[in-house]
C-alpha positions, 0 to 999 in steps of 0.5 A: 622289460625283462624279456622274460614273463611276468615270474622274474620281478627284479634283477640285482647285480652285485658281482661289480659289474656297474661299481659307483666309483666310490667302490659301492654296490648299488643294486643294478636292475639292467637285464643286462647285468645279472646274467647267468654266467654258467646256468646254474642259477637259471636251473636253481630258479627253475626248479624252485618256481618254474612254470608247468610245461607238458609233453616233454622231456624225460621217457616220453611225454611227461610234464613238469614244474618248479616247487612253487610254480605260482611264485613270483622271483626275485634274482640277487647275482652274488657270484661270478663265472667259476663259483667265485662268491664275494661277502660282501655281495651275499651281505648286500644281497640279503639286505635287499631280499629283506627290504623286497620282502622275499620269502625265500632266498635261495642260496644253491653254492657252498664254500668253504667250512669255517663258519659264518661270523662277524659281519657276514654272519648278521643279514642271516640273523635279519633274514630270520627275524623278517621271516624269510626262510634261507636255503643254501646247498650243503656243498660240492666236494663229494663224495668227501664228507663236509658242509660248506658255507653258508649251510654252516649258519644255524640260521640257514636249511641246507639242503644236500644229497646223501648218494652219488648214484646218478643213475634215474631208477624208479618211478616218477610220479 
């Protein structure tokens, strides 16, 4: 078992942590591989299908959930500490979203601006074509302007942020 719930499906690791010796990346479905080495993608996961939890957190006691609270998830490690996100690990990743049958396939890092192409750019291609929708986050360099990879794959939904006001004002529904 996992240890976790009944939500996280499967994990695969292909930052090459359990390499066959011939240098190839089998998925590796060990909860001890596919960690989360700075909780980044923890958080992602959470905001996309986390559960619905009540009576906590922000101003008192308010309940809050993911996106899609009654999604299942599937965990594809492709980077490691530092935000160190290798093409071949996002290739194989997305190969096997697209043989799970993912649905949607989060992609919450961003690199540099040259645009995705040769093979990097083909399991994009395959990921639309099986009808999965990928999202990918349109950067961290702000407040300079840019989009960084993959949000630079006309196959992909970037998603980003407009302001760098982090103050929380308004209302919260």
């Amino acid at each position: 078992t996992l240890g976790c719930n009944d939500k996280v499906l499967d994990i695969y690791d292909y930052t090459g942590r359990g390499l066959n010796s011939d240098g190839s990346l089998p998925p590796s479905r060990s909860p001890v591989k596919g960690i989360d080495d700075d909780s980044h993608g923890t958080a992602m996961a959470a905001h996309a299908v986390g559960s619905r939890v009540d009576g906590t957190g922000f101003q008192g006691a308010v309940s809050f959930s993911g996106a899609a609270p009654r999604a299942a998830l599937l965990s594809y490690k492709v980077c490691v500490a530092g935000l160190q996100c290798r093409d071949d690990w996002v290739v194989a990743a997305l190969d096997q979203a697209i043989k799970d049958g993912a649905h949607v396939v989060n992609m919450s890092f961003a690199g540099g601006d040259t645009p995705l192409s040769g093979r990097p750019a083909v399991p994009f291609w395959d990921a639309r074509d099986a009808g999965i929708v990928v999202v990918s986050g349109s950067g961290n360099s702000g407040p300079a302007p840019g989009v960084g990879n993959p949000c630079t794959g006309i196959t992909v939904l970037c998603v980003g942020n407009s302001t760098t006001d982090r103050n929380a004002s308004g209302t919260f529904p």
